[in-house]
C-alpha positions as CSV (number, residue, x, y, z in Angstrom):
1,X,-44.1,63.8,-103.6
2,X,-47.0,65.6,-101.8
3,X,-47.1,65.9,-98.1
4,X,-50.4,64.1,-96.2
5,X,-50.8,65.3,-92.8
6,X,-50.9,62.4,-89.6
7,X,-54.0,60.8,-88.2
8,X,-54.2,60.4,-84.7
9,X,-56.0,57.0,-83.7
10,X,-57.1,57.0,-80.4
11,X,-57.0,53.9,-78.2
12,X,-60.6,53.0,-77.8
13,X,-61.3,53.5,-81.3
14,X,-62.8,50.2,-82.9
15,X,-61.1,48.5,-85.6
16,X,-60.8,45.1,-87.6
17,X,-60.5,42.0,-85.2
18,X,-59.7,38.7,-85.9
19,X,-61.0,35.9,-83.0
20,X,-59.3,32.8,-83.4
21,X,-61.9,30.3,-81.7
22,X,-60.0,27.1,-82.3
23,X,-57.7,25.5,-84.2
24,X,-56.8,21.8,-84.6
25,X,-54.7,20.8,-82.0
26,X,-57.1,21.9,-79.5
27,X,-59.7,20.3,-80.5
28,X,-58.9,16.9,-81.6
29,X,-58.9,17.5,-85.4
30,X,-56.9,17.0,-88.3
31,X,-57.6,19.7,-90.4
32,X,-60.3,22.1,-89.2
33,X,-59.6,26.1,-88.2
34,X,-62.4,28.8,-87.3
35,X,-62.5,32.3,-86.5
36,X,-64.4,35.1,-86.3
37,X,-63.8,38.6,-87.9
38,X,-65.6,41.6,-86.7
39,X,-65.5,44.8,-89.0
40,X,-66.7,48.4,-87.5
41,X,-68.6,50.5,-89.7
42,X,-66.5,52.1,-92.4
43,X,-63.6,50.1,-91.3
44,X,-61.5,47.4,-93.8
45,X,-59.1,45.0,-92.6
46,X,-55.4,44.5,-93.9
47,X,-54.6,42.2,-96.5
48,X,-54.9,38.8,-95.2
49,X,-53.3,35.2,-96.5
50,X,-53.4,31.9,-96.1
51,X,-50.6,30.4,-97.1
52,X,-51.2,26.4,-96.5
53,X,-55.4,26.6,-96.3
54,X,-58.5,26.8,-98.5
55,X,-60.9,28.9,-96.1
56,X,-64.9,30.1,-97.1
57,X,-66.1,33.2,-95.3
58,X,-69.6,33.4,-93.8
59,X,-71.3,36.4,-93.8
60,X,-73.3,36.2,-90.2
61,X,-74.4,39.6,-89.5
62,X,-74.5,42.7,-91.3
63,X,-72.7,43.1,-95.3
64,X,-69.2,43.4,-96.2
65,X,-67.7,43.5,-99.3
66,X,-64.0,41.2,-99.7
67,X,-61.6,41.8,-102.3
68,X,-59.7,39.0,-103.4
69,X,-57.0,39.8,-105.6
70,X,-58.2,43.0,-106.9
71,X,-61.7,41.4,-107.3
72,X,-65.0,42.5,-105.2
73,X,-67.2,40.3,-104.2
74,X,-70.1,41.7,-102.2
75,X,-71.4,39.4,-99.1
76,X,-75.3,40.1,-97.9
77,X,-76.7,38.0,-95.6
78,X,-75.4,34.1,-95.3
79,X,-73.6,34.5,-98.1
80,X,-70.4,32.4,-98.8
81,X,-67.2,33.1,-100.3
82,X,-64.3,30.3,-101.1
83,X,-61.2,32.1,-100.3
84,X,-58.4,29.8,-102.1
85,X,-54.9,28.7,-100.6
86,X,-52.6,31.4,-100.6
87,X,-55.2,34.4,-102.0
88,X,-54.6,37.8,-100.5
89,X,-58.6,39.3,-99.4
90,X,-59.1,42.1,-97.7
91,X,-62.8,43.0,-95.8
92,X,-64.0,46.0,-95.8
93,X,-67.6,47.2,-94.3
94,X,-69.5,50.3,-96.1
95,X,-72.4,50.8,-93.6
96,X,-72.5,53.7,-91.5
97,X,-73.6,51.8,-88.4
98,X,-73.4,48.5,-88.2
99,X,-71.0,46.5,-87.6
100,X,-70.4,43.4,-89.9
101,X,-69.2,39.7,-88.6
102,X,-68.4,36.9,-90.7
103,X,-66.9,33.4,-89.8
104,X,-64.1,31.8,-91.1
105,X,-63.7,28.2,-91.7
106,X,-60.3,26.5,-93.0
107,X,-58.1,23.5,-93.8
108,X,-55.2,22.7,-94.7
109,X,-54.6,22.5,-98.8
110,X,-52.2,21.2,-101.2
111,X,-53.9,22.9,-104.3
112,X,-55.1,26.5,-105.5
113,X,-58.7,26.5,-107.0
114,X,-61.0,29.3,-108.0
115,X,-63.1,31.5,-105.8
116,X,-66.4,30.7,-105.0
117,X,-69.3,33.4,-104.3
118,X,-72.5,31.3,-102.8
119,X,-75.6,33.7,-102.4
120,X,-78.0,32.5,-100.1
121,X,-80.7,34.2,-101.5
122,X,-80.2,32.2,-104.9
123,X,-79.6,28.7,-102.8
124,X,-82.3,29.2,-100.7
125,X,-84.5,29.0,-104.0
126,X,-82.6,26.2,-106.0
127,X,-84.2,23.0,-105.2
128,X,-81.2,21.3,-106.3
129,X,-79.1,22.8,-103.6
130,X,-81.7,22.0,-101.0
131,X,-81.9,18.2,-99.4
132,X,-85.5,18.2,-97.0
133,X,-85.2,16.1,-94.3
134,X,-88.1,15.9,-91.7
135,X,-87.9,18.6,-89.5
136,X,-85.0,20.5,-91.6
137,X,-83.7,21.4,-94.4
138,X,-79.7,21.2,-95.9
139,X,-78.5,23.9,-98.2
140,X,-75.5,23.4,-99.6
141,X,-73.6,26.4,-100.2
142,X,-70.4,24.9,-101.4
143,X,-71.0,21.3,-102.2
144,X,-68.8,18.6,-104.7
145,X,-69.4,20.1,-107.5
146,X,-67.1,23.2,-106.8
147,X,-63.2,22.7,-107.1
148,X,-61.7,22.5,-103.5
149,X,-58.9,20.0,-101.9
150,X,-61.1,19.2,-98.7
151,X,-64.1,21.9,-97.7
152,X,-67.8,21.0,-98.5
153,X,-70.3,23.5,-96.5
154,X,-73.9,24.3,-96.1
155,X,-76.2,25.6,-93.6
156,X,-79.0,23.1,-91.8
157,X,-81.9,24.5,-90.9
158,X,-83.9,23.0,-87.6
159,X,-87.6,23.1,-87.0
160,X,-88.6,23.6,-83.6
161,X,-88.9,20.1,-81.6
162,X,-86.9,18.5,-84.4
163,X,-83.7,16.4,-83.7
164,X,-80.9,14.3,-86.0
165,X,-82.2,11.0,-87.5
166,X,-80.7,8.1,-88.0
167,X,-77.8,9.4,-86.0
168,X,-74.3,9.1,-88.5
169,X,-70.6,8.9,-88.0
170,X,-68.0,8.8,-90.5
171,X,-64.3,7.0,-91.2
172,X,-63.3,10.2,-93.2
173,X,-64.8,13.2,-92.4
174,X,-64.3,16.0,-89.7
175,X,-66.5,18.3,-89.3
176,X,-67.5,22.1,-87.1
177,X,-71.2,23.1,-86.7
178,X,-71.8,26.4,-85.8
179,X,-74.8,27.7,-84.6
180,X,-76.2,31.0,-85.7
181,X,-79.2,31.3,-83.8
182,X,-81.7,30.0,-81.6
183,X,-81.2,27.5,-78.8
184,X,-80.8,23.5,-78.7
185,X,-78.2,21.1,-77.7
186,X,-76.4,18.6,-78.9
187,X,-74.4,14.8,-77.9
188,X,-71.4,13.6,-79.7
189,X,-70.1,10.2,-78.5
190,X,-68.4,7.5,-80.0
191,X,-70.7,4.8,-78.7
192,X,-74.0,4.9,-76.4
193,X,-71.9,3.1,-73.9
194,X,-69.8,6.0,-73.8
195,X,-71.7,9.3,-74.7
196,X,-70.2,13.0,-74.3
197,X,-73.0,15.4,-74.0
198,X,-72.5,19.1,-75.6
199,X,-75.7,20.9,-73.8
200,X,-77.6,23.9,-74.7
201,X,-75.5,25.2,-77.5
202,X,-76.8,29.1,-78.3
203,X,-76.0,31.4,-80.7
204,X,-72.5,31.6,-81.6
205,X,-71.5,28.7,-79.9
206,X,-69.6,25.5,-82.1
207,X,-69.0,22.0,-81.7
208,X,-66.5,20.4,-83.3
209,X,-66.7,16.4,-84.2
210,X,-63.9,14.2,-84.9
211,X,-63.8,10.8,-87.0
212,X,-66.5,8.1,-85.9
213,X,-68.3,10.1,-83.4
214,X,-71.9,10.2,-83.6
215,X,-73.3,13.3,-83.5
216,X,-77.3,13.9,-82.7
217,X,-78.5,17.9,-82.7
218,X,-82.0,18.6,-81.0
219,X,-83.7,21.6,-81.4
220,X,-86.0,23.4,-78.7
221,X,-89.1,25.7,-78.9
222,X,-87.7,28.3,-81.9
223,X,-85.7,27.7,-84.9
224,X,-82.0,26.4,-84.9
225,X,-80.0,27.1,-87.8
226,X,-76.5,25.9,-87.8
227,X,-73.5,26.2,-90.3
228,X,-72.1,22.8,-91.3
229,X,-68.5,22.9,-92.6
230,X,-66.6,19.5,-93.2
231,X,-63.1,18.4,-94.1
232,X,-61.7,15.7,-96.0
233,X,-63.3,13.3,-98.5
234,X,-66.1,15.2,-100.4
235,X,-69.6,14.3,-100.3
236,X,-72.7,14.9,-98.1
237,X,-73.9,12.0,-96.1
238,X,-77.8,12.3,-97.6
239,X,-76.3,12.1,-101.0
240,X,-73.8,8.9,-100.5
241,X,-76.7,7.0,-98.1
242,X,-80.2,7.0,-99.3
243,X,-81.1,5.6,-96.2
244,X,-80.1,8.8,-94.3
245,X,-82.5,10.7,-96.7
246,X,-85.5,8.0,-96.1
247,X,-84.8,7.4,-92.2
248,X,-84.9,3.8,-92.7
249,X,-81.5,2.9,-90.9
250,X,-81.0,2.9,-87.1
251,X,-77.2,3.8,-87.7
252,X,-75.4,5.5,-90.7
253,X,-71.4,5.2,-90.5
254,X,-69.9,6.4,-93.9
């Protein structure tokens, strides 16, 4: 067996971090987890599992490539990967100086299904992924048509001066935005008698929404795209609720 010499790591070198930002219990949910990976430059992570969730991996800044299984699957920008129950990945970043961050959404699972790669670039021109509302538009990165036991997914992108209409609840869905840039705010209440404000949600900030609360985003003077990931039964509101799509209700509960 050949001899390799040490390597000394010293203690302010960067490597692989995992944030955990919630989970759960903390925030009222049943089946919603996100985090937050950071990757250095040239730095890969360890091989990671999840043995009871189905997760999807968001590529937010920079590129990293994550093997599942022995498979590559190379991320750019917005990109979306399903990671299924019990999968060993690994993340690795190949640039020489950026760093690369990508979020993590999960729930639990009961079932193993295949992995999923959604490339934004191809979504962004595939009308059939895209649902225009007034003032934004829906892309659905991992809608009903792939395999999964609870996760559907997408990104919503805000105009400026734009808000949420007709505001919506629902009896069986959970759900995280996360916002990826600009500045808004947002409310989520159960009723207007007793509203909950969320204000001036920024980049990298999330709000999570239990069942039946009513939740209203408003954007500001520049852009606000958001992440979107739900949990539990699988559809899209727009797509189970015409009137969502046509604005023609003052309330949508589904």
């Amino acid at each position: 067996m050949p001899v390799h010499p040490g390597t000394l790591i010293k203690n302010e070198a960067a490597g692989v971090t995992y944030r955990q930002r919630f989970t759960p219990a903390q925030t009222n949910l049943l089946f919603l987890s996100t985090g937050e990976y950071t990757v250095p430059p040239g730095a890969h992570s360890g091989r990671l599992s999840l043995k009871s969730e189905e997760a999807l991996l968001w590529m937010w800044k920079g590129a990293a490539t994550v093997n599942i299984d022995g498979v590559d699957y190379d991320l750019a920008h917005y990109d979306t990967l399903y990671v299924p129950k019990g999968a060993e990945f690994r993340i690795s970043n190949a640039s020489a100086d950026a760093p690369a961050v990508l979020w993590q959404t999960s729930a639990t699972a009961d079932h193993v299904h295949p992995v999923y790669h959604a490339k934004f670039a191809e979504v962004f021109e595939n009308e059939a992924r895209i649902r225009r509302l007034k003032g934004k538009n829906v892309y659905l990165m991992f809608d009903v048509s792939e395999p999964a036991d609870k996760l559907i997914a997408g990104y919503t992108f805000f105009e400026p001066h734009a808000r949420s209409w007709p505001p919506h609840n629902h009896t069986d869905q959970e759900e995280v935005y996360i916002f990826i840039q600009g500045q808004g705010s947002m409310e989520v209440y159960e009723n207007e008698e007793n509203l909950s404000f969320v204000h001036s949600v920024k980049e990298g900030d999330m709000v999570t929404i239990p069942f039946l609360n009513y939740h209203p985003v408003f954007s500001q003077a520049e852009p606000l795209p958001f992440i979107l990931c739900i949990a539990g039964q699988r559809y899209w509101v727009g797509d189970k609720n015409k009137q969502f799509m046509q604005g023609t209700a003052d309330k949508i509960t589904t």
